[in-house]
KOLMAR-760429 format. One record per residue (C-alpha): x, y, z; residue in three letters. Coordinates in steps of 0.05 Angstrom, whole numbers, plus 5000, padded with zeros to 4 digits. Layout:
// KOLMAR-760429
XYZALA;...
// end
This chain:
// KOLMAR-760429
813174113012UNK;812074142937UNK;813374752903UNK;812075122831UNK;818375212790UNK;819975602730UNK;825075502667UNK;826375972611UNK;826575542555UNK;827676152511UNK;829176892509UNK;831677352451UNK;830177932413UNK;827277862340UNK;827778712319UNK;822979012357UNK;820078332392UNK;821877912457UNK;820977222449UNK;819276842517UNK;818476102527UNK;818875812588UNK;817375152628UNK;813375112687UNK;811874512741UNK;808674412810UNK;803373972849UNK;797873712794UNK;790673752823UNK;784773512777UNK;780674072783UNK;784974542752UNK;784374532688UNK;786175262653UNK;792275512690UNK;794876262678UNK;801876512678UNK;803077252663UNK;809077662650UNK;809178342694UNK;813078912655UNK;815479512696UNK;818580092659UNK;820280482729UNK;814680952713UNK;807180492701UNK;806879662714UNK;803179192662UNK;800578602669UNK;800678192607UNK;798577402590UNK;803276812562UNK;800276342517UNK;799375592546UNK;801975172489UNK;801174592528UNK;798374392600UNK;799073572625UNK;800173132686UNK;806772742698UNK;806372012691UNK;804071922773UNK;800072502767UNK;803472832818UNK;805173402791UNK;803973852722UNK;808074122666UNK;805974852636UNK;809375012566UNK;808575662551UNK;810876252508UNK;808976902466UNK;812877412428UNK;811578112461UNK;812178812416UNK;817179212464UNK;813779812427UNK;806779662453UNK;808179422525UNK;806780132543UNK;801180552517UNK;804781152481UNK;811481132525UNK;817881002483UNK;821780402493UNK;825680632555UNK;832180452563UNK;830479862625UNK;824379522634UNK;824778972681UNK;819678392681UNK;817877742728UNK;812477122719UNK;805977032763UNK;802676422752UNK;795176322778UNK;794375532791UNK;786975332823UNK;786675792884UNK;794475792885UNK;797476552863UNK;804876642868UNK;807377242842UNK;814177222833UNK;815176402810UNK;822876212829UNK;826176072760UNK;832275802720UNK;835175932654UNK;836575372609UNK;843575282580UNK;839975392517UNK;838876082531UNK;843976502495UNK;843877182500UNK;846077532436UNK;852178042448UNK;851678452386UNK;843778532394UNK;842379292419UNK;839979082480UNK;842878802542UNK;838678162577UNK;840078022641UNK;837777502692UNK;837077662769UNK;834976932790UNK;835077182868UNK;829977662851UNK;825877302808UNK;826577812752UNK;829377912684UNK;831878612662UNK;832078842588UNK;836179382579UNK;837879882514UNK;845379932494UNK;843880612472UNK;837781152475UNK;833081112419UNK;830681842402UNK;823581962419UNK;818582212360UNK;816182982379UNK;808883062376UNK;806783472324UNK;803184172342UNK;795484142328UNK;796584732280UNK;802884302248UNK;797083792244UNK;792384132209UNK;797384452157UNK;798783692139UNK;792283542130UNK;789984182085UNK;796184032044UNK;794183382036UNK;786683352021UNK;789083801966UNK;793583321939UNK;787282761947UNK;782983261907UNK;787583281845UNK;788082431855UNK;780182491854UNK;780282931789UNK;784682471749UNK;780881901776UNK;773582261750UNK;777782351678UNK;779581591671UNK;772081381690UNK;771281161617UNK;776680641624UNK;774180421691UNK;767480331658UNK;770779931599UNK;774779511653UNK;768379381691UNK;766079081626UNK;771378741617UNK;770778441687UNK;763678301675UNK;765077781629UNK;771577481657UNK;776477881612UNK;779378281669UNK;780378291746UNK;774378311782UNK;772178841842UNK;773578441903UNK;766178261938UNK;762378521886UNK;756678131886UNK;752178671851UNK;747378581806UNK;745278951743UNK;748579741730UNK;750579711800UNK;755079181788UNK;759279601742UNK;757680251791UNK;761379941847UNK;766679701796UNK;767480281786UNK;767580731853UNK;772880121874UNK;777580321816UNK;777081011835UNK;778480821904UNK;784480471887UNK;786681071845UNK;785881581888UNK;787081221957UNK;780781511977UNK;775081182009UNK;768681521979UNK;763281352029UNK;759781562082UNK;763781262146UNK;769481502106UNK;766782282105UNK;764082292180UNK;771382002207UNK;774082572174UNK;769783012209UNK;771082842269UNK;777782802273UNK;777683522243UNK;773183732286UNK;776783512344UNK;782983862318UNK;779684572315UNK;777084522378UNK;783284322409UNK;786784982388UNK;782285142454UNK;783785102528UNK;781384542563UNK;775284762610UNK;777784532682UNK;770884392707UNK;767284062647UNK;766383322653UNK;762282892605UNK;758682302598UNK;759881872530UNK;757081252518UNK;756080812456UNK;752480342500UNK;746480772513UNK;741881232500UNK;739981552575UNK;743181592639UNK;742180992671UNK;747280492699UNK;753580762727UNK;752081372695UNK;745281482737UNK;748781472806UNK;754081872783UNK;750582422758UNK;745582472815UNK;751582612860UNK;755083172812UNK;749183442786UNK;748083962845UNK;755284142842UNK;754584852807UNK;761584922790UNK;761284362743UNK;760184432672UNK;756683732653UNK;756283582591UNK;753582872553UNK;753382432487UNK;749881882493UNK;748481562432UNK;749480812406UNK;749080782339UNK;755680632299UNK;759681172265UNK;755781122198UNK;749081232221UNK;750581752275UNK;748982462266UNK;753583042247UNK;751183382306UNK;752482822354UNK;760182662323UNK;761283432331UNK;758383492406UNK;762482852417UNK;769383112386UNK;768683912411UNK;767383532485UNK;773083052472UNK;778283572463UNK;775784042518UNK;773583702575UNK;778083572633UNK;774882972658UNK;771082452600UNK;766781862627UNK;764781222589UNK;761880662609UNK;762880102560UNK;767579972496UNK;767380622456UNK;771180632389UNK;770881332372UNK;774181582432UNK;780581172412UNK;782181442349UNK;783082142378UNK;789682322408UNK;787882622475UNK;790183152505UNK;796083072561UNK;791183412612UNK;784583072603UNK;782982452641UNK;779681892609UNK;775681502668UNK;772480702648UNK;766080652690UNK;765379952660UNK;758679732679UNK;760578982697UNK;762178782772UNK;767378252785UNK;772477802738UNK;768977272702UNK;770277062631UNK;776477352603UNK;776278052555UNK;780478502511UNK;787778392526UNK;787277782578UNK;785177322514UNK;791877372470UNK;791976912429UNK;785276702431UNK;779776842375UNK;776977522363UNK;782677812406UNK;786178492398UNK;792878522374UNK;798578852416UNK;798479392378UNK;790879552375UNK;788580192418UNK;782980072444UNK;781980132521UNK;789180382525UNK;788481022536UNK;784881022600UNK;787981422661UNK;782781032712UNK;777880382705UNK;773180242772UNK;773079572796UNK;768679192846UNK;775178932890UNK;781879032899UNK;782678212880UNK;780778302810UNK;783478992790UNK;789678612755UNK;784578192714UNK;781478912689UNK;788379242686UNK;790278622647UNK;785278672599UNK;783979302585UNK;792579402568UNK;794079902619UNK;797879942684UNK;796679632740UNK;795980212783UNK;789980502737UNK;785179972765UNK;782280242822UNK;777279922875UNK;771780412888UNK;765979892873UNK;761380002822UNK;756380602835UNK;750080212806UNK;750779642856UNK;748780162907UNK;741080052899UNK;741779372929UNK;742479602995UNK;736780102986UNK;730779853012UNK;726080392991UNK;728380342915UNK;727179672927UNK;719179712949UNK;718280182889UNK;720479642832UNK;716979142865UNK;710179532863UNK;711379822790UNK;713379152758UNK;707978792799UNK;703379352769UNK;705179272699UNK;705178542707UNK;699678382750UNK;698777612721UNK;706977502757UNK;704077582819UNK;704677112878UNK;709076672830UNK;715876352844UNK;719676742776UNK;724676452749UNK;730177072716UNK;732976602654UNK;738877112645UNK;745276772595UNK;750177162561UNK;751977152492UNK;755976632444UNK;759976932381UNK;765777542384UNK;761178062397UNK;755678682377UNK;755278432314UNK;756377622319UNK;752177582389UNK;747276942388UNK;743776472444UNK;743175752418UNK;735375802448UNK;734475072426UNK;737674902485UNK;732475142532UNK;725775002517UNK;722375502558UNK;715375242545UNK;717474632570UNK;720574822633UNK;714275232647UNK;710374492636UNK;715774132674UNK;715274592736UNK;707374742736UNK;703075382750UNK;705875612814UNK;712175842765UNK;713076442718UNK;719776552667UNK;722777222652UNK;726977172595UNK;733277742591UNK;737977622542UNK;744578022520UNK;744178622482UNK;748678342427UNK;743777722426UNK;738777872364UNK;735277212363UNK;730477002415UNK;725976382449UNK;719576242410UNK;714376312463UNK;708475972445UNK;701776472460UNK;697676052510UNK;704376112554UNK;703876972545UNK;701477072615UNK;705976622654UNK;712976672599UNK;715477402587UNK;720777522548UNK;723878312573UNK;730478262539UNK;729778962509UNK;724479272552UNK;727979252627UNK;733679382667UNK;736778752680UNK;738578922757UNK;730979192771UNK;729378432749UNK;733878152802UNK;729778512846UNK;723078092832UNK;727277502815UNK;726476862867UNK;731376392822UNK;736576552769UNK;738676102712UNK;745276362685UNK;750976082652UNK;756976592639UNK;754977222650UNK;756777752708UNK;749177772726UNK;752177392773UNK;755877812817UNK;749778312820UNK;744877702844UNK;749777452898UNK;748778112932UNK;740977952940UNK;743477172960UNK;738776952898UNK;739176202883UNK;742376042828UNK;743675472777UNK;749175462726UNK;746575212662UNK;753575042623UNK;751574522570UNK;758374772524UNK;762774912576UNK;768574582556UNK;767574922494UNK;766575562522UNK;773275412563UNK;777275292503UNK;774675902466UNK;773676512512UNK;776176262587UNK;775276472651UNK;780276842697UNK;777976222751UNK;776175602749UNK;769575592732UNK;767974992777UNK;770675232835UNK;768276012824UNK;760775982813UNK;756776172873UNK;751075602858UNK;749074902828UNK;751774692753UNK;748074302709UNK;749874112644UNK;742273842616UNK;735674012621UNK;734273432656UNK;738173562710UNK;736274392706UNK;728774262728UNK;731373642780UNK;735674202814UNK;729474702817UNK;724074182842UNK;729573932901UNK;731274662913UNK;738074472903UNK;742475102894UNK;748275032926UNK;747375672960UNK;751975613015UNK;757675812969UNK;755176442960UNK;758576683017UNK;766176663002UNK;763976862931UNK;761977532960UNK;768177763006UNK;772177612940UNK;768978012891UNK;766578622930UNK;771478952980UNK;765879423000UNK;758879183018UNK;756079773039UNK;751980232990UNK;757880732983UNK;761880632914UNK;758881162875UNK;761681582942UNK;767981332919UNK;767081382844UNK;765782052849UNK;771582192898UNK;775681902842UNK;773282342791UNK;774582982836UNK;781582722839UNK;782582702768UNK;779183412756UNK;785283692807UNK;790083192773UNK;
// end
């Protein structure tokens, strides 16, 4: 019987980093074509699942079997999210090979391995176990936490000392001014990315070299992070209110989503104080009042919910007793995120934040809650299964009948059409970079292609900003609602979805929607964001790489829909209307907690 092995090619300790390489082989299949090994860290007290980089991935000569290199320095001082290095943390490999998961891969050490004596830590190998142990020679003192009032001494004392930086920075203006001259003409060193024109060329010359001066950043963002932060510090010199919970979401700007279905359940709980900021505009162009609602609630709440990646909330060191609960709003695993793409572009470093400091994130199935644990960089056991409240309307018939008579009402020229829901996620690293390339699709000519018994509803990503050109004699029959509707109402109405990455997905397999894939860069898409599957193997429908073959699929009705099943059982543990039952059960927990 063949069998998956494991070498460790290398293993030492640069300072405060643990270099890994290792070796891995097994039985080659074809269809496999991004295979994922992972190291799982256990400091006694939380478990963390974190990714090894694939250097290089081949079939032996008879294409029998494969040969993995891998390896990846790891920051012992960001394994865990504020926990010191403690003095044994053990770790062990999982590799994920097609459908094949083995969670503790046999291994060997090379001879090449040598394990330094003098180093300050001890490394040793339990091979019948199918762990490593790294071990501290000695205790290394933990840092106390300063006292909020310690805090704000610190900071009084030294906004005074920025104040007399600022003054002899406003006296030496004249000589920035000459300078700014100077650099004008190529006489002296320029402003980086000052591409001014005119007196605000030397204005921003300028404001930089008082910058520089003073180590101060003299702008807006700059002002409102300090408010926060010292807002947030006041308010903390408060007790935490037991039964206040809030909503915070930089993602949107009512309750709807996970948020909806939560609320409706807690709302009629009188001895909750419910509090909510929902606002998504970035830090510079949100209000005083908002960043102060959003820091006062911050620092006394017992329970804060968000819903979506929320920068704000991890710069602020939270409180030991409030609970930070991730109501992400996508269902399943699909494309890899946060900490699960190491090493790829536009990935976080170890030591980044963000997403860290979560005490619970809600997942759709028990299958997937290392993929989320993974990525978001916190233990294992923070992951848990409820489901995701919102995916409770799709076993509610009545809700239902209602968006099916108010979208038929708004849009009376869809009806008795076969719609096609044109639903693709974004290219690019994110709010900011988000695109579609729409000359991929011509949507007036798939309306030609298929005739008048069709209609398209465009819905593109919210971090997409450019969109299809739809050509005015196709208004009636080509909508585009990529900022007007809820994408899972749409499902609702939809007979056929076109997709290509995105976690719509998961959401249309529970109303057994046809589907096509439409993955004309997938390779490149493999080799620059990935999926936690193969993608081949995990999509519940037909792929097509061309348009030719797109509208071929749709007039043979040829959607592969019978894998739709399995797809199901493995991303939703629950199919039965109850996860915001469960959501909210989890939140109780944490107000107790």
């Amino acid at each position: 019987m063949d069998t998956f092995s494991l070498k460790i090619l290398e293993l030492e300790r640069e300072e405060k980093t643990l270099r890994v390489g290792i070796q891995v082989k097994g039985p080659y299949s074809v269809e496999v074509r991004s295979p994922k090994i992972a190291l799982i860290f256990d400091n006694g007290e939380e478990t963390r699942r974190i990714p090894i980089i694939n250097q290089a991935y081949f079939p032996t000569d008879n294409a029998e079997r494969f040969v993995i290199f891998a390896k990846y320095g790891y920051h012992m001082g960001h394994l865990f999210f504020q926990k010191p290095v403690n003095k044994k943390i053990k770790f062990y490999f999982e590799l994920i090979y097609g459908e094949n998961v083995i969670e503790h891969i046999p291994f060997t050490v090379s001879s090449d391995v040598k394990v330094d004596e003098d180093s300050q830590y001890n490394i040793t190998f339990n091979e019948a176990q199918d762990e490593v142990t790294v071990e501290l020679k000695e205790d290394i003192p933990q840092v106390k936490k300063k006292s909020v009032l310690k805090h704000l001494v610190q900071d009084f004392i030294g906004d005074i000392w920025g104040i007399v930086l600022v003054i002899f920075a406003i006296l030496l203006i004249p000589v920035f001014l000459l300078e700014s001259i100077l650099a004008f003409i190529g006489c002296a060193e320029k402003a980086p990315k000052n591409r001014r024109k005119g007196i605000l060329y030397f204005i921003n010359h300028i404001r930089w070299r008082i910058n520089m001066f003073s180590r101060k950043d003299f702008g807006i963002t700059d002002l409102k992070k300090k408010f926060y932060h010292s807002m947030f510090d006041i308010a903390s010199m408060t007790k935490i209110k037991k039964n206040r919970i809030v909503f915070i979401s930089s993602r949107r700007t009512d309750l709807t989503g996970n948020f909806e279905f939560v609320h409706n359940m807690l709302k009629d709980k009188k001895e909750l104080d419910l509090r909510f900021v929902l606002d998504d505009r970035s830090l510079k162009k949100m209000s005083y009042r908002n960043l102060a609602r959003f820091s006062c609630y911050c620092a006394t709440s017992k329970v804060i919910l968000i819903d979506d990646y929320t920068p704000l909330l991890y710069q602020l060191p939270i409180r030991e007793d409030t609970k930070i609960i991730q109501l992400w709003h996508a269902c399943g695993a699909f494309k890899t995120f946060g900490y699960g793409r190491l090493g790829k572009q536009g990935s976080p470093q170890q030591s980044t934040v963000s997403h860290k400091n979560y005490d619970y994130a809600i997942v759709s199935s028990s299958e997937i809650s290392k993929f989320y644990a993974e990525g978001f960089g916190i233990s294992l056991e923070k992951a848990v299964a409820t489901g995701v409240p919102r995916t409770d309307i799709f076993f509610d018939e009545k809700y239902k009948e209602r968006v099916h008579k108010e979208f038929y009402e708004k849009y009376p020229s869809l009806k008795d059409k076969k719609i096609i829901l044109f639903a693709p996620t974004f290219r690019g690293n994110g709010k900011l970079s988000g695109y579609y390339p729409v000359d991929k699709l011509n949507i007036a000519q798939l309306y030609e292609e298929l005739g008048e018994e069709y209609a398209i509803i465009i819905k593109h990503h919210p971090f997409v900003s450019n969109r299809n050109v739809i050509p005015e004699e196709y208004a009636d029959n080509i909508v585009d609602l990529s900022d007007d509707s809820e994408l899972n109402d749409l499902l609702f109405v939809t007979d056929i979805l076109i997709t290509d990455y995105s976690s719509v997905v998961f959401e249309a397999a529970l109303l057994n929607i046809p589907m096509l894939f439409y993955a004309f860069d997938l390779q490149r898409y493999m080799a620059t964001r990935g999926f936690y599957y193969e993608y081949e193997q995990l999509v519940p429908g037909k792929i097509v790489e061309t348009f030719q073959r797109l509208v071929k699929a749709i007039k043979n009705d040829d959607f592969e829909i019978e894998k739709q099943d399995a797809f199901r059982t493995r991303f939703f543990d629950d199919l039965d209307g109850k996860s915001t039952e469960r959501t909210v059960a989890l939140i109780e927990k944490a107000l107790k907690e």
